[in-house]
SEGUMAR-391442 format. One record per residue (C-alpha): residue number from 1; residue in one letter; chain; x, y, z. Coordinates in pm, 1 decimal. Layout:
REM SEGUMAR-391442
<atom nr="NUM" rest="a" kette="A" px="X" py="Y" pz="Z"/>
...
***
This chain:
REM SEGUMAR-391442
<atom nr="1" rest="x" kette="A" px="-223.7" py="-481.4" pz="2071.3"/>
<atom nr="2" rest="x" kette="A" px="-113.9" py="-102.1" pz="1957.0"/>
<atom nr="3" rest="x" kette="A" px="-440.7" py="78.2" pz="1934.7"/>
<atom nr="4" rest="x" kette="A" px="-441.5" py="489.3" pz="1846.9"/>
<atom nr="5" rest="x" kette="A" px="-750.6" py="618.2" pz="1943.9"/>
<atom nr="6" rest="x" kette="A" px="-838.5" py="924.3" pz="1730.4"/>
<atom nr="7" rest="x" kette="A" px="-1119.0" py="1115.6" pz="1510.1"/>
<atom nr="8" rest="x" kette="A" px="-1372.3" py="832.6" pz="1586.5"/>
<atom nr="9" rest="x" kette="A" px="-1150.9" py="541.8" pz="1504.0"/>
<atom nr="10" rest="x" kette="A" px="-921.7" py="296.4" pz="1732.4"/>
<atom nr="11" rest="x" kette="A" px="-637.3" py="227.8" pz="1493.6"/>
<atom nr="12" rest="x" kette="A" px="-459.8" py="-46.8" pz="1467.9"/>
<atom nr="13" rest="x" kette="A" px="-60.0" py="-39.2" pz="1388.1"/>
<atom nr="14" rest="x" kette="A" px="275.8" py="-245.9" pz="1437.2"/>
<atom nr="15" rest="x" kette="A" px="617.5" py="-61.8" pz="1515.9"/>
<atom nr="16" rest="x" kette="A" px="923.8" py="-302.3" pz="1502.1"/>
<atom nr="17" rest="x" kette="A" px="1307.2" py="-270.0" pz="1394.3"/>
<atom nr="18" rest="x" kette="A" px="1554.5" py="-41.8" pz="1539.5"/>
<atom nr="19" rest="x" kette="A" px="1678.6" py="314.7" pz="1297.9"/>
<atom nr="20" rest="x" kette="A" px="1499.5" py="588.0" pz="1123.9"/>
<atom nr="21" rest="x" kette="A" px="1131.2" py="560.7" pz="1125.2"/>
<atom nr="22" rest="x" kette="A" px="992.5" py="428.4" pz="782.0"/>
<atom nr="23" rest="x" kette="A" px="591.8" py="409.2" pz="760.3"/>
<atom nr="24" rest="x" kette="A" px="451.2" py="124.4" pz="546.3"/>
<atom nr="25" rest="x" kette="A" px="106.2" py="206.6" pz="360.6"/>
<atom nr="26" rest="x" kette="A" px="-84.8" py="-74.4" pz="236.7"/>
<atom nr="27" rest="x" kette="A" px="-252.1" py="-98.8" pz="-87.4"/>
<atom nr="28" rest="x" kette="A" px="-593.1" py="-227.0" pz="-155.4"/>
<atom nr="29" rest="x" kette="A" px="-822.0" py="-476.3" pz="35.8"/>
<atom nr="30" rest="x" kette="A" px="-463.0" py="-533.5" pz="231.4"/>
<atom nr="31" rest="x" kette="A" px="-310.1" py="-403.4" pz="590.4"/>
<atom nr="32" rest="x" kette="A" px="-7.1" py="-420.8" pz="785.0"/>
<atom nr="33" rest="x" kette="A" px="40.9" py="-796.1" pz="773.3"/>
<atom nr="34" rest="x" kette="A" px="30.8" py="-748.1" pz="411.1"/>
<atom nr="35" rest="x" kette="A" px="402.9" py="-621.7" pz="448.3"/>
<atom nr="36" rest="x" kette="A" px="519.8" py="-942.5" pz="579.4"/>
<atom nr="37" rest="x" kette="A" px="789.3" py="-1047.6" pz="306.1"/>
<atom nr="38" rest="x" kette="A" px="973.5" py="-684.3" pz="335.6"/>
<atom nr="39" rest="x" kette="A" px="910.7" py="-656.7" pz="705.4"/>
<atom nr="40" rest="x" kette="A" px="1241.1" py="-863.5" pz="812.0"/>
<atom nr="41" rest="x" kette="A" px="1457.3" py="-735.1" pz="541.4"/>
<atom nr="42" rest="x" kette="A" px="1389.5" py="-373.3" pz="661.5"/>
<atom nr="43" rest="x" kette="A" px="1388.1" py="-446.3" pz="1075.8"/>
<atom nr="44" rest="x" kette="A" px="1764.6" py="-431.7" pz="1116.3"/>
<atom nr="45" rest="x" kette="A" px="1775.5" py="-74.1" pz="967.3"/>
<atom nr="46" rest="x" kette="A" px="1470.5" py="103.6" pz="1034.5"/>
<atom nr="47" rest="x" kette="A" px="1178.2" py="171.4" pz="1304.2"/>
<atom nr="48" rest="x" kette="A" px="931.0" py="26.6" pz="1103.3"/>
<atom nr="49" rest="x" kette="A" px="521.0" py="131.9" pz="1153.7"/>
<atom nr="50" rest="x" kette="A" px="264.9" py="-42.6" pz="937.6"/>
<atom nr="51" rest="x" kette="A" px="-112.0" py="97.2" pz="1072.1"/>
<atom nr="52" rest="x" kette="A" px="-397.8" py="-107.2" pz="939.7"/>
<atom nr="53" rest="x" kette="A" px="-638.1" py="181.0" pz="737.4"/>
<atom nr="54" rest="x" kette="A" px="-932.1" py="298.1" pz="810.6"/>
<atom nr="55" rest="x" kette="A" px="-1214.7" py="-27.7" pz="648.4"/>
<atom nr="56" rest="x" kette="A" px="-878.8" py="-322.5" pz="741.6"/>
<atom nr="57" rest="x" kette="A" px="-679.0" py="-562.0" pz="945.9"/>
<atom nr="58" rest="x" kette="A" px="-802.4" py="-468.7" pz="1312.1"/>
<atom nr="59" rest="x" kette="A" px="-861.5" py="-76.4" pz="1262.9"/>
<atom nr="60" rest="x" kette="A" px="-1226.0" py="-15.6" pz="1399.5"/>
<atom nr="61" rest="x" kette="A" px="-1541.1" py="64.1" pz="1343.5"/>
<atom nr="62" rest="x" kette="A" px="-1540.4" py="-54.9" pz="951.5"/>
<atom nr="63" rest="x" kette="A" px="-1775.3" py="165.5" pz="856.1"/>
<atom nr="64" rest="x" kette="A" px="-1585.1" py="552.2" pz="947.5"/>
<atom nr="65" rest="x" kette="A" px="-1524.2" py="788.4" pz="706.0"/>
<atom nr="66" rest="x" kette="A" px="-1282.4" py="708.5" pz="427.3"/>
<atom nr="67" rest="x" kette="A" px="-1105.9" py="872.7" pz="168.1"/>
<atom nr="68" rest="x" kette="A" px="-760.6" py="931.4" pz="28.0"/>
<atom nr="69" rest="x" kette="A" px="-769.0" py="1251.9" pz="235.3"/>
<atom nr="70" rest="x" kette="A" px="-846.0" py="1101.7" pz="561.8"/>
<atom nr="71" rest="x" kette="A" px="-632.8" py="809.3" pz="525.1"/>
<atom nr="72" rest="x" kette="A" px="-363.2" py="1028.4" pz="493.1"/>
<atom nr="73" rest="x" kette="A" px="-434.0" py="1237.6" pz="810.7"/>
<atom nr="74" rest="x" kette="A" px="-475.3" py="925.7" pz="991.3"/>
<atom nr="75" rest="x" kette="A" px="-94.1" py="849.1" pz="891.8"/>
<atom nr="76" rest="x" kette="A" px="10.6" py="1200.1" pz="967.1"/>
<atom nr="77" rest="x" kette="A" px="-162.2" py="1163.3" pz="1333.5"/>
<atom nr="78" rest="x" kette="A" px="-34.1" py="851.5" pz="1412.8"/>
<atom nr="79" rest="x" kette="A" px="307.0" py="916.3" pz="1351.9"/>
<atom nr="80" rest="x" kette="A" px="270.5" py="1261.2" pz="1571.2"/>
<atom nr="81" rest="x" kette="A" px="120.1" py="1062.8" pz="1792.6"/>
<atom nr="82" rest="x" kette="A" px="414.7" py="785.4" pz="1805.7"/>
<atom nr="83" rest="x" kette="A" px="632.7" py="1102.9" pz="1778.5"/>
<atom nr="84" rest="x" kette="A" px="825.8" py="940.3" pz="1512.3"/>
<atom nr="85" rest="x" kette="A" px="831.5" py="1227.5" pz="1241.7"/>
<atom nr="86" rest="x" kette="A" px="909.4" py="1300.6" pz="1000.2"/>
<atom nr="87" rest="x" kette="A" px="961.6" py="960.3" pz="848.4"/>
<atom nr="88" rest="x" kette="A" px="1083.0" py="777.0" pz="536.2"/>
<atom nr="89" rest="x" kette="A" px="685.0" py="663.8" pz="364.4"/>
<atom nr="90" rest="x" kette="A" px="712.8" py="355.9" pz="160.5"/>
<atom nr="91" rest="x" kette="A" px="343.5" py="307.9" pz="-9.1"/>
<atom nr="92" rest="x" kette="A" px="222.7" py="32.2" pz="-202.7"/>
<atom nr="93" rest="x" kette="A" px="-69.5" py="32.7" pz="-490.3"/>
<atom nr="94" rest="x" kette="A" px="-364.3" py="268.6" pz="-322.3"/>
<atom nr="95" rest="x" kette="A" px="-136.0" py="295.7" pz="-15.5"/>
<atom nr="96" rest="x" kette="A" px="102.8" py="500.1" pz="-225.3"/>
<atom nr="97" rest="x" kette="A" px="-171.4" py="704.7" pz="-317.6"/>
<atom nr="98" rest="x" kette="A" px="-267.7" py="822.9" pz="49.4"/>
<atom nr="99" rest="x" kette="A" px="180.8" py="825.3" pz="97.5"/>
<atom nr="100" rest="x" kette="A" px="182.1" py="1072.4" pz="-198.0"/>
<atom nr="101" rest="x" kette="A" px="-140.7" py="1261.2" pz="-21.2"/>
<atom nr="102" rest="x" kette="A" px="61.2" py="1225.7" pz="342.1"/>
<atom nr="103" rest="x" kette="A" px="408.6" py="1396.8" pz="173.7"/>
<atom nr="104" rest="x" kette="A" px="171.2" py="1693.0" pz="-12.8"/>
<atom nr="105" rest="x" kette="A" px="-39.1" py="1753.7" pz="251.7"/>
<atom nr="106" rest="x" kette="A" px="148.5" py="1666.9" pz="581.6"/>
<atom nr="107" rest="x" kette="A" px="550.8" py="1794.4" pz="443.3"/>
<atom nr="108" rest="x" kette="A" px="695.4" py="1808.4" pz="744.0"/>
<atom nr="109" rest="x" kette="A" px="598.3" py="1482.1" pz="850.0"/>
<atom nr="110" rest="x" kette="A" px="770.6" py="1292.4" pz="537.3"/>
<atom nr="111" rest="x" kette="A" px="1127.9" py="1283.8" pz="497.3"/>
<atom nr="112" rest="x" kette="A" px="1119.0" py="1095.3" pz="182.2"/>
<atom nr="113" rest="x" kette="A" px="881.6" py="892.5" pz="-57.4"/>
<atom nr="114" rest="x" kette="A" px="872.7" py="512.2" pz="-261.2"/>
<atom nr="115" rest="x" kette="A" px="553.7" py="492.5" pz="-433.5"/>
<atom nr="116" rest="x" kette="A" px="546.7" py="86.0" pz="-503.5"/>
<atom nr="117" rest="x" kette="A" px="342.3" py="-40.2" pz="-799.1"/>
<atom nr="118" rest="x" kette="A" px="203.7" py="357.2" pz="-766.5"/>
<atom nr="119" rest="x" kette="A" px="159.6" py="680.7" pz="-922.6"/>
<atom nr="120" rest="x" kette="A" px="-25.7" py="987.1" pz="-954.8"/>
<atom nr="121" rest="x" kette="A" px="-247.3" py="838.6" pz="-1169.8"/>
<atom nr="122" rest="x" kette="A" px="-671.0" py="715.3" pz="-1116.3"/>
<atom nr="123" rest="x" kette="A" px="-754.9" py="451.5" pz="-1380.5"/>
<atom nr="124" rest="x" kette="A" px="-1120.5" py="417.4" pz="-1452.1"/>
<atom nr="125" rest="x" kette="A" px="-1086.0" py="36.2" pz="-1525.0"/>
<atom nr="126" rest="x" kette="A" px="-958.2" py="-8.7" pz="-1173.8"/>
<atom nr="127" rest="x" kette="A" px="-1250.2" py="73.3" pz="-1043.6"/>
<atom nr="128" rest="x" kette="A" px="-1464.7" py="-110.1" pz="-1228.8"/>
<atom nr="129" rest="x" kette="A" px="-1251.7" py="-422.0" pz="-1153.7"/>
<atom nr="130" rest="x" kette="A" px="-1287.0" py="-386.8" pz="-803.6"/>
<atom nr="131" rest="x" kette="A" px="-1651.0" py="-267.8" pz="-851.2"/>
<atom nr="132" rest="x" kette="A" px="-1678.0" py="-631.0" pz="-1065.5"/>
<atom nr="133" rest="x" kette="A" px="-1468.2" py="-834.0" pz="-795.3"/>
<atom nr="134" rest="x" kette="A" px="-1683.3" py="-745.0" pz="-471.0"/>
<atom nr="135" rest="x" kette="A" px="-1972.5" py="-819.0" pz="-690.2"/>
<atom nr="136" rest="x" kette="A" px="-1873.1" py="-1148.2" pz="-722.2"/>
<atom nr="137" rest="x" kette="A" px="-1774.0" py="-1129.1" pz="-360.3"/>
<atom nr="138" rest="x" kette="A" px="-2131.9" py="-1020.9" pz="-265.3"/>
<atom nr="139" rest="x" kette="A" px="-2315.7" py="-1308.1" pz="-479.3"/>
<atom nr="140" rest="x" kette="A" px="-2362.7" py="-1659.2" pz="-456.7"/>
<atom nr="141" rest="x" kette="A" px="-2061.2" py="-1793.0" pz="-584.9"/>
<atom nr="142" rest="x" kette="A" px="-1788.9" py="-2036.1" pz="-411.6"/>
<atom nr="143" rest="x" kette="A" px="-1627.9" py="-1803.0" pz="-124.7"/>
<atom nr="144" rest="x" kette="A" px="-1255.0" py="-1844.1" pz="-349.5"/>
<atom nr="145" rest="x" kette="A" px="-1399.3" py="-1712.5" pz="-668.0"/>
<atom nr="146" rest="x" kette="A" px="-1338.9" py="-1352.0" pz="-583.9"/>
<atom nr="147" rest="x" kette="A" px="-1000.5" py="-1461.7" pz="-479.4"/>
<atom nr="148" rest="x" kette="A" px="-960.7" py="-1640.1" pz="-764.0"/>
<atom nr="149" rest="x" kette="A" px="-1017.0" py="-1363.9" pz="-1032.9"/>
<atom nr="150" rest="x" kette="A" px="-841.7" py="-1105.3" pz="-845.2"/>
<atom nr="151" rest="x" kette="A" px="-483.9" py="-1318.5" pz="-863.9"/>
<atom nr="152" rest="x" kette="A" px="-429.6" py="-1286.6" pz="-1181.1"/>
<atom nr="153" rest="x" kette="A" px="-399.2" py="-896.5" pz="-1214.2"/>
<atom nr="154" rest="x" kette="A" px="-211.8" py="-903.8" pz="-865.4"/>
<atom nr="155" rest="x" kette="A" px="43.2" py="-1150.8" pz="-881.6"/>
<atom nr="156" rest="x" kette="A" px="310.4" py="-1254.1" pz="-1187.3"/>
<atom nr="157" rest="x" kette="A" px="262.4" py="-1534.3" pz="-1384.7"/>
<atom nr="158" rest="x" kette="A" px="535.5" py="-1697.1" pz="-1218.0"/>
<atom nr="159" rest="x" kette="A" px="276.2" py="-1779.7" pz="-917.7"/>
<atom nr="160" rest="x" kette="A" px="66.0" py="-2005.5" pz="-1184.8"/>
<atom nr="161" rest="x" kette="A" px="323.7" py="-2254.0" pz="-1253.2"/>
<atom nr="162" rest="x" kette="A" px="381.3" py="-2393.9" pz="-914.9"/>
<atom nr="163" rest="x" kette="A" px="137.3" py="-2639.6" pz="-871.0"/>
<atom nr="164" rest="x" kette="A" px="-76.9" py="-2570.9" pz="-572.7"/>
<atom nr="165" rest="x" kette="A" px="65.3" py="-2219.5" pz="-517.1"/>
<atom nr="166" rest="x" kette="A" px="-293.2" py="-2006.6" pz="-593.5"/>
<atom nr="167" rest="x" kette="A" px="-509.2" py="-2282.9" pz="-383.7"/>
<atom nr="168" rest="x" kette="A" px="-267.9" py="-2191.0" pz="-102.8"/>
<atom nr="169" rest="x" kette="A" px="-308.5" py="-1820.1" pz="-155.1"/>
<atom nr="170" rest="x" kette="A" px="-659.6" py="-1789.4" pz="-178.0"/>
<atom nr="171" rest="x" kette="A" px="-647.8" py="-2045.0" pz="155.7"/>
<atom nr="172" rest="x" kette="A" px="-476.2" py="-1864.9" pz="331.1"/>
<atom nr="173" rest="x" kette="A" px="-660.6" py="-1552.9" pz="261.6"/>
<atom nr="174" rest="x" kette="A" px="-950.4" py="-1716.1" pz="371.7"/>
<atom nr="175" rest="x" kette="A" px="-818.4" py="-1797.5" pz="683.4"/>
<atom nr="176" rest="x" kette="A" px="-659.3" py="-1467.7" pz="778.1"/>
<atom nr="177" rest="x" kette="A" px="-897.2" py="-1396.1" pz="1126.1"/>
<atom nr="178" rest="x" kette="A" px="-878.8" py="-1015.5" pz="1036.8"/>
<atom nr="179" rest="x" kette="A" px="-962.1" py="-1056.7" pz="678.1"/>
<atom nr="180" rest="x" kette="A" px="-1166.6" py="-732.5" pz="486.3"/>
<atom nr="181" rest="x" kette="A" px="-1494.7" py="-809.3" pz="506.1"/>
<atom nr="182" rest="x" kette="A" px="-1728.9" py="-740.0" pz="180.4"/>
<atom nr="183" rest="x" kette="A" px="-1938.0" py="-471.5" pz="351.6"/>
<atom nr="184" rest="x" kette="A" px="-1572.6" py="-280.3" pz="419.0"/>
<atom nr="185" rest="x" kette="A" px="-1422.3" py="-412.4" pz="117.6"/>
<atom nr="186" rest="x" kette="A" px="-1741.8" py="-172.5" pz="-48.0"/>
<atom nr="187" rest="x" kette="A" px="-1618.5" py="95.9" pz="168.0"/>
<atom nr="188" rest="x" kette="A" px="-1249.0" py="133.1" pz="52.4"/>
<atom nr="189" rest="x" kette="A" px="-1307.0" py="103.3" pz="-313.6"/>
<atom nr="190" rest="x" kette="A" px="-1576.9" py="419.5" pz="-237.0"/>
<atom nr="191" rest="x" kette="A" px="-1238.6" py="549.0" pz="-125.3"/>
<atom nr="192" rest="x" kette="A" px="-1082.3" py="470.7" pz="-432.4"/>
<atom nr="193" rest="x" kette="A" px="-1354.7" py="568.9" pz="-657.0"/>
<atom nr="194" rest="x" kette="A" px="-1303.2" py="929.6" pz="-513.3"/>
<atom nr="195" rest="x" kette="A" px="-947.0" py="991.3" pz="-520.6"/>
<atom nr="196" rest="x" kette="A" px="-800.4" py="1275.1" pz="-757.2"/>
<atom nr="197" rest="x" kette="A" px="-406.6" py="1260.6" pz="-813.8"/>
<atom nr="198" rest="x" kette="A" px="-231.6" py="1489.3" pz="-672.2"/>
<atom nr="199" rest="x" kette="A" px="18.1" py="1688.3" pz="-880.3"/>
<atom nr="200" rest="x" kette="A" px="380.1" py="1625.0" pz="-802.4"/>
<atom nr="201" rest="x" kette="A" px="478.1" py="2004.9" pz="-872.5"/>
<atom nr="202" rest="x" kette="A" px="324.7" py="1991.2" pz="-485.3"/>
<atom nr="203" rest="x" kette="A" px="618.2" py="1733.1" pz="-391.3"/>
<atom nr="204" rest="x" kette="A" px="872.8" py="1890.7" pz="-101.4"/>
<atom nr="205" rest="x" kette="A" px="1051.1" py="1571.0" pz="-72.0"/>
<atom nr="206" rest="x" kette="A" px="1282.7" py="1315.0" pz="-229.1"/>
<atom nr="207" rest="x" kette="A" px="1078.3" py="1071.6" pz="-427.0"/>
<atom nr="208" rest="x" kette="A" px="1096.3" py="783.0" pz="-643.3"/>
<atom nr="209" rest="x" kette="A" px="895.2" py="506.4" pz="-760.8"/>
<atom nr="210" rest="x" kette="A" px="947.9" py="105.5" pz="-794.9"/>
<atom nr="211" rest="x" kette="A" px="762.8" py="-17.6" pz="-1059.5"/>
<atom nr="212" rest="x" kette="A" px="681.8" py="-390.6" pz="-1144.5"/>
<atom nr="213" rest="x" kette="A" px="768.9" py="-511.5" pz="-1539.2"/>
<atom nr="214" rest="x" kette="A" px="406.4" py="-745.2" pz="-1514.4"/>
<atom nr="215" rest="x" kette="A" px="184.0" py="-527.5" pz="-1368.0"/>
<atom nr="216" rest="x" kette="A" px="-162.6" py="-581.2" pz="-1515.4"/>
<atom nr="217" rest="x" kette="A" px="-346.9" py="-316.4" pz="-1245.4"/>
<atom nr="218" rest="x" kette="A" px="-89.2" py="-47.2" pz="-1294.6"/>
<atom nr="219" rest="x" kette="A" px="97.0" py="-118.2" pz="-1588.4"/>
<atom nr="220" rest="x" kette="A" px="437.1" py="66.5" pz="-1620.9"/>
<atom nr="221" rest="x" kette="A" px="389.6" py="248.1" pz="-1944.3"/>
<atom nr="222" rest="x" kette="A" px="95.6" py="422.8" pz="-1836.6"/>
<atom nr="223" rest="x" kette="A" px="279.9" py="468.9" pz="-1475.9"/>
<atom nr="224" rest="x" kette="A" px="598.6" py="618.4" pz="-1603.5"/>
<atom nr="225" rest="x" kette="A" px="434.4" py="898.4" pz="-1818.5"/>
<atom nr="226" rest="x" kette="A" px="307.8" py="1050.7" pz="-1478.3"/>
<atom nr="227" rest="x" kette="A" px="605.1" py="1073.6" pz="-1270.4"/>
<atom nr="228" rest="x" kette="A" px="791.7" py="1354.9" pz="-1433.8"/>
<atom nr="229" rest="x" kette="A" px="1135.3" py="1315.5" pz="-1311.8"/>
<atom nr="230" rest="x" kette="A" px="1128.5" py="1159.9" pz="-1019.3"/>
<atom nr="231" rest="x" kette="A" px="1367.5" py="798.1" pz="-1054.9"/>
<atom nr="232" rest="x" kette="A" px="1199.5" py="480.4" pz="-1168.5"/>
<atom nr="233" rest="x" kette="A" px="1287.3" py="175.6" pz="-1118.7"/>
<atom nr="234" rest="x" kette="A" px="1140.2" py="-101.0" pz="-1297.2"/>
<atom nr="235" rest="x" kette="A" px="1170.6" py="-486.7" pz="-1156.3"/>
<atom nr="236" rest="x" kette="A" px="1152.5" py="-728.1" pz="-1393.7"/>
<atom nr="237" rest="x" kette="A" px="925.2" py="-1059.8" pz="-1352.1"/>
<atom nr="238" rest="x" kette="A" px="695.8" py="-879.9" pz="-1082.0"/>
<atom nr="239" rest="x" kette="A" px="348.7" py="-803.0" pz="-1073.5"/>
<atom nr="240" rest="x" kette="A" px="111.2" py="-596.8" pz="-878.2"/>
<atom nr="241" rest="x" kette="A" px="216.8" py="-722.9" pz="-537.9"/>
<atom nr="242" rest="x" kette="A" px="566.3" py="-625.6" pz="-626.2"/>
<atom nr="243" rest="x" kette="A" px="702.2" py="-620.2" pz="-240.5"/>
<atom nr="244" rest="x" kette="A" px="563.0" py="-996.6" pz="-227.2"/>
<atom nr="245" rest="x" kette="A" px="667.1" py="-1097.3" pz="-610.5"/>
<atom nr="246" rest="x" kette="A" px="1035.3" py="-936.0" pz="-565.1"/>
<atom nr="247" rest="x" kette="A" px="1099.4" py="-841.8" pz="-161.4"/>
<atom nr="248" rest="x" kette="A" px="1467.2" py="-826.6" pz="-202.6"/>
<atom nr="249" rest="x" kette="A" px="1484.9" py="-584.0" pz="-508.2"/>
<atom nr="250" rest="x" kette="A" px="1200.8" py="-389.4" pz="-272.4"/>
<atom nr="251" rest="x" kette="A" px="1408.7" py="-371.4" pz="-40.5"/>
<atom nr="252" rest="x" kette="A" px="1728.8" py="-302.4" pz="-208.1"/>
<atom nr="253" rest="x" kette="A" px="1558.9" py="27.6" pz="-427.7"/>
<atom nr="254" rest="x" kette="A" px="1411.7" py="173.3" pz="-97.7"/>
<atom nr="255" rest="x" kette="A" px="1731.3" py="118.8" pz="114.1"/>
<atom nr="256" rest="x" kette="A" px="1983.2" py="249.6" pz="-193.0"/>
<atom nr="257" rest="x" kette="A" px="1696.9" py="559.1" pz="-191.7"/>
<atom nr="258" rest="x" kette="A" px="1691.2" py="648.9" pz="191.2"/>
<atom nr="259" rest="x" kette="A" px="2069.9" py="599.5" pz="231.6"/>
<atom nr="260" rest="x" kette="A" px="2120.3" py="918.8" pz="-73.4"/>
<atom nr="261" rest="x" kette="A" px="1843.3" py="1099.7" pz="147.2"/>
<atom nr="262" rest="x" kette="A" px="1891.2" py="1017.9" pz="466.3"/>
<atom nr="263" rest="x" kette="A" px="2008.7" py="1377.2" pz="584.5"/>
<atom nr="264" rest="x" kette="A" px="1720.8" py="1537.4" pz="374.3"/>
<atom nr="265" rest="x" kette="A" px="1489.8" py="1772.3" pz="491.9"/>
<atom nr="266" rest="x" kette="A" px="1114.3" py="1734.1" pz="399.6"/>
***
C-alpha cells in the first residue's frame, strides 16, 4: 500500500498508467477510489496519482490539521516526493479548490489545470448542506438517510429512473471498508467552511474548467461568472459527480486540454 509519510500524516495515494504525470484531487467526503470511472480512460496516456486527503480513504490519523491550504501542500509534497513534477492537476468539486490552491501557491509544480464541477467560488448554502447532511449523519436516523439526501444534489436525474440504481449507490457506499467516517466527515467540511477563493489574476498556468449542465451544488450560471476567461466547457445531462455522470466527455475535455498544453511551462 503507497504510504507518504510527512508533516504528521501517513498518506495514502495510487500511481498507475504510463505518460505525463496527471494528479487527481477528490472532491468532498470522496478519495482516490472516487476516480474510478475516469481512471481507465486516462491509464493509457498518463502517470496517473490520486492521494486520499487529509480526513479520507486510508490517509491517517483522521483528525490532522485540515484546510484548503494544507491540502494543497500535501499535493505539492507528494508529488516532490514521487518526483513527478510538475504535473497536469485535474480537481473535482472541493478537490478543485485545493488544485486551484496547489497551481497559485505551488507554480512550478502544476503544468496545467481542469477544475471539474469547480470554481473560485465559496457558496454559503454549501455549507450549510453539508453542515445539515452530517447532522443527519450524526442522529438517529436509518444509516442510508444521509446517503439518501445527499444524491440528489450529487448525481443527475438520470440516476432516479433506473429502478434500483440509488439503493445500489447508497449500498455500496456503505460497504466501502475505507468509507469517511462522521467524526472526519465533521473535519473536512471545517475545511470547507474556511476556504477563501483564490483570485485567478494569481493563475501561471493553462486552465480551464468542465462544468456539468445539472449541477444542483455548483450550478453553472453562478460558476461561469467567476472564471474570467479561462475555457468552459459545459456537459450536458451531468450533475455534480460529473467524472461519474459523463466519464467519457471528462475525459475527452481534459485530454483535448493537455494535448494544446502539453509543452507548457507552469
Amino acid at each position: 500500500m503507497p504510504i507518504f509519510n510527512h508533516d504528521g500524516i501517513s498518506q495514502h495515494y495510487e500511481v498507475s498508467g504510463d505518460g505525463p504525470p496527471l494528479l487527481l484531487i477528490a472532491g468532498m467526503m470522496s478519495d482516490s477510489a472516487s476516480w474510478a470511472p475516469l481512471v481507465p480512460l486516462l491509464e493509457p496516456d498518463f502517470t496517473v496519482i490520486r492521494p486520499d486527503n487529509r480526513t479520507t480513504g486510508q490517509t491517517t490519523p483522521w483528525d490532522a490539521p485540515a484546510s484548503v491550504d494544507i491540502f494543497a501542500a500535501d499535493c505539492a509534497a507528494l508529488l516532490t516526493h514521487l518526483g513527478l513534477g510538475p504535473a497536469h492537476v485535474l480537481g473535482h468539486s472541493l478537490g478543485g479548490m485545493i488544485a486551484l490552491r496547489l497551481a497559485c501557491g505551488f507554480p512550478d509544480q502544476v503544468k496545467t489545470l481542469s477544475l471539474a464541477a469547480a470554481a473560485p467560488l465559496r457558496l454559503e448554502r454549501n455549507v450549510a448542506l453539508f453542515k445539515a447532511l452530517s447532522a443527519i449523519r450524526e442522529s438517529n436516523a436509518a444509516p442510508d438517510a444521509w446517503l439518501n439526501a445527499l444524491f440528489p444534489w450529487l448525481f443527475s436525474p438520470a440516476i432516479y429512473e433506473v429502478e434500483g440504481m440509488v439503493a445500489q449507490a447508497a449500498a455500496a457506499s456503505l460497504a466501502y471498508p475505507y468509507a469517511q467516517t462522521a467524526q472526519a466527515m465533521g473535519h473536512q467540511i471545517a475545511a470547507l467552511d474556511g476556504y477563501t477563493p483564490d483570485p485567478l489574476s494569481t493563475l501561471r498556468c493553462p486552465a480551464q474548467a468542465i462544468l456539468a449542465a445539472d449541477d444542483l451544488i455548483l450550478p453553472a450560471t453562478l460558476a461561469a461568472p467567476t472564471l474570467g476567461d479561462l475555457p468552459v466547457h459545459l456537459i450536458e445531462g451531468a450533475g455534480h459527480s460529473v467524472h461519474w455522470d459523463a466519464p467519457d466527455a471528462v475525459a475527452d475535455h481534459l485530454c483535448n486540454f493537455i494535448a494544446q498544453h502539453e509543452e507548457a511551462q507552469p
